[in-house]
C-alpha positions, 0 to 999 in steps of 0.5 A, spaced: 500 500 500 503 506 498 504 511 502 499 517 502 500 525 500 507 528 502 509 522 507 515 518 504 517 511 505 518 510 513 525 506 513 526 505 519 524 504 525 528 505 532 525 500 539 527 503 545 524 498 549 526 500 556 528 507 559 533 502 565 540 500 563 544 496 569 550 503 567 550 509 570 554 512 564 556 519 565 554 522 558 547 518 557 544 523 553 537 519 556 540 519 563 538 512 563 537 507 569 532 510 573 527 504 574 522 511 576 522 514 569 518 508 566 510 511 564 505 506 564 505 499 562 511 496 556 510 495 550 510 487 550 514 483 545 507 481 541 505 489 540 513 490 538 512 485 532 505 487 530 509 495 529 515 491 525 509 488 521 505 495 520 512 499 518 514 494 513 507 496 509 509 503 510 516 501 506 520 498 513 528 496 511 531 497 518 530 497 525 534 498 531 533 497 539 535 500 543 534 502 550 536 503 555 539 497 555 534 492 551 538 486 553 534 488 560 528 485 556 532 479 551 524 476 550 522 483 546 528 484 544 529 477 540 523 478 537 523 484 534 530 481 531 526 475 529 519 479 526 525 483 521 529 478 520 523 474 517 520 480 513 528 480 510 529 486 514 536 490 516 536 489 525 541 492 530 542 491 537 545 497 539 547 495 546 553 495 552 554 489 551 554 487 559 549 482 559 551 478 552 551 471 556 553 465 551 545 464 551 544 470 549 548 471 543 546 463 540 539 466 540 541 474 536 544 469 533 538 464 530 534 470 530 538 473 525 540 478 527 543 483 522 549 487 527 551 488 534 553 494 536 557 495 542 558 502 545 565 502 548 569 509 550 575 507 551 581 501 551 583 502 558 580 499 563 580 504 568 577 509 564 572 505 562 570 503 569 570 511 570 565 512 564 560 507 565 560 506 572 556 499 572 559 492 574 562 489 569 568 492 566 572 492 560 575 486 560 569 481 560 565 486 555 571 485 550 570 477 552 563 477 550 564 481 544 568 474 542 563 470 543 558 474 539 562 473 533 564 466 535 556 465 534 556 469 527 554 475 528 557 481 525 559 487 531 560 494 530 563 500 536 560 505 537 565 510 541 563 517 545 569 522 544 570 526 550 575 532 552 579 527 557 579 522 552 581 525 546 588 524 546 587 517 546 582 516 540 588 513 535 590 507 540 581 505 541 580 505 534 586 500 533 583 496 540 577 495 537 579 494 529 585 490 530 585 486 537 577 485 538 576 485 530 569 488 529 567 490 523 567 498 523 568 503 530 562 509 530 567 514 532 562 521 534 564 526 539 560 527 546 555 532 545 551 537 551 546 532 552 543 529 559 549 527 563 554 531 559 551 537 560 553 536 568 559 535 572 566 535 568 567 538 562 566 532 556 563 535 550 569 537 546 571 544 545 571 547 536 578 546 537 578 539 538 573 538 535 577 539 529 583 535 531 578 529 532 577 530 525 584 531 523 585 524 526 579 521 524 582 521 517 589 518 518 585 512 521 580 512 515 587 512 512 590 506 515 583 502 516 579 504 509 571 504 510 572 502 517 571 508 521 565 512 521 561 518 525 557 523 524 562 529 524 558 534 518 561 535 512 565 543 515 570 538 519 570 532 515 571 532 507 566 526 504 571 525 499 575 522 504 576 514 507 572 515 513 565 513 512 560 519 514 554 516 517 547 521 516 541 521 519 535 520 514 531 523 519 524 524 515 524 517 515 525 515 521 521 514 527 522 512 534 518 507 538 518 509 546 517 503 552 509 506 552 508 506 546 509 513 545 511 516 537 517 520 536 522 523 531 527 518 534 528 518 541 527 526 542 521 525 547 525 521 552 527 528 555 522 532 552 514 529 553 511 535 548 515 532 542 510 526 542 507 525 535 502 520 537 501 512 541 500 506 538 496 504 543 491 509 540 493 510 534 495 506 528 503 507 525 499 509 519 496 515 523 502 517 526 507 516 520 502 520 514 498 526 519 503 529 524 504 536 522 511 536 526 513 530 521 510 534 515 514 540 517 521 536 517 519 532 509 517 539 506 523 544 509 528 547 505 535 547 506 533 555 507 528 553 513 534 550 517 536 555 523 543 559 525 549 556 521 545 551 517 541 556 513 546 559 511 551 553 510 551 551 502 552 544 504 545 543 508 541 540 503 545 534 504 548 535 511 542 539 514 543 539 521 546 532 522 541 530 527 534 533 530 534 529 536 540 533 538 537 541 535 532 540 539 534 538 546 539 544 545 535 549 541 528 546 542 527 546 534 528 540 530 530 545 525 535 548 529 542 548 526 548 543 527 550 544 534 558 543 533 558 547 526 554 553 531 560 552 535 565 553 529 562 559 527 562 562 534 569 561 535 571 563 528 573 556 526 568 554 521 570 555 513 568 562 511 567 558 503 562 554 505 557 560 507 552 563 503 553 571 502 
């Protein structure tokens, strides 16, 4: 069935199946871990495979759960992978991988699953354990990473750049690329968001943010179409090895523990963000009605706010990511947070903006 007006193919969709994690992470952008966050009751693993079935009629080609820690809930979590898996979609298990027991991996394995990614900050122990604040620690995270890919499954990194982690990024994407040997390290800076924004300095200043990027494009070199991140075009040339990872954030929605609708996982801090529930509403409903999400499909590069609408980049790299804008400026058409950080410190490229 087609889907209806200005609305595009829903492409993807995200599962956070629970707001809890068993880390207490210092950047969480959803400070996650607080079992008194939930909100009514949580979307069971049927209705989760009754919303892949009811996307993949709207053009579904990928899911992702995520969380919290959607290893808290193995049940829902396989069977998502499972529904994907048997309508031929893509699946990723975003998780920290702490709770990946032998059991655990054999059954993502057998459900199909696409790709494990693994969110590792770091290749020394102790700053690991100051970073994630949970009970495992870096050595067994790495052994169940061997035991994923001992069962089949392709893994991946995801690593969360800090101010105090910065000088070290060389020597963590050559850990997780040659001795754990996943297949691409998801290389991003911290951004301002939830824990972040509290306590010690973690976001990366315009300076190192341009360093990271420099440094981003040695790795790439060394370690082709392995290395990738969402640094935007400003700090990263697309013509380089570094594989540029974009948000298509019009089609994209996220599905919250209640059951509640978003543009990804905005509305995990921000409740007014919420485009509908599928408890009352069908996905169909959501997907081709929302006013926010129209707005989104029919912006123009020059409706993006700040450095962005004036950026001749943006039709192709927009404001890198919504979620971000709007816990930052409370617009999902705000500009790129680090690309509005270069411009005020003077560092972004005068020739990419429009006079």
């Amino acid at each position: 069935m087609p889907v209806a007006g200005s609305a595009p193919n829903l492409s993807s969709l995200f599962f956070h199946v629970t707001n809890d994690c068993n880390q207490q992470c210092i950047h969480c952008w959803v400070d996650a871990g607080h079992a008194a966050r939930r909100t009514g009751s949580l979307l069971s693993a049927d209705e989760c495979a009754t919303l892949v079935r009811q996307a993949y009629e709207l053009g579904l080609q990928s899911v992702k759960v995520t969380g919290g820690e959607p290893l808290l809930r193995p049940d829902v979590t396989v069977r998502i992978v499972e529904e994907a898996s048997r309508l031929g979609l893509f699946s990723t298990v975003e998780t920290n991988a702490t709770l990946l027991t032998e059991e655990m991996a054999r059954r993502l394995a057998e459900a199909g699953l696409s790709e494990l990614c693994v969110s590792l900050d770091t290749h020394r122990p102790e700053v690991y354990a100051h970073i994630r604040r949970g009970r495992v620690g870096l050595e067994q995270v790495a052994a169940n990473i061997a035991r994923a890919m001992r069962h089949g499954l392709r893994v991946t990194t995801l690593t969360a750049v800090f101010a105090t982690t910065i000088e070290d990024i060389e020597e963590t994407c050559t850990y997780v690329l040659e001795t754990l040997a996943v297949s691409t390290a998801r290389i991003s800076p911290c951004v301002p968001m939830g824990r972040a924004r509290t306590g010690e300095r973690l976001a990366l200043s315009s300076s190192e943010l341009k360093v990271l990027a420099e440094r981003l494009v040695r790795l790439a070199e060394r370690y082709p179409r392995r290395v990738a991140t969402i640094l935007p075009w400003s700090l990263v040339n697309p013509a380089t090895a570094v594989v540029q990872i974009r948000c298509r954030f019009t089609e994209i929605l996220g599905v919250m523990p209640s059951g509640d609708v978003s543009v990804c996982g905005i509305v995990l801090g921000h409740p007014e963000a919420v485009l509908g529930n599928i408890r009352r509403n069908t996905l169909r409903e959501i997907w081709v009605d929302s006013p926010a999400l129209e707005r989104l499909r029919t912006a123009t590069a020059r409706d993006f706010q700040g450095v962005c609408g004036r950026c001749v980049l943006a039709a192709h790299c927009a404001n890198v990511c919504p979620a971000m804008s709007y816990e930052i400026y409370g617009n999902l058409l705000g500009p790129c947070p680090m690309c509005e950080q270069l411009l005020r410190d003077g560092l972004f490229p005068e020739e990419l903006l429009v006079r």
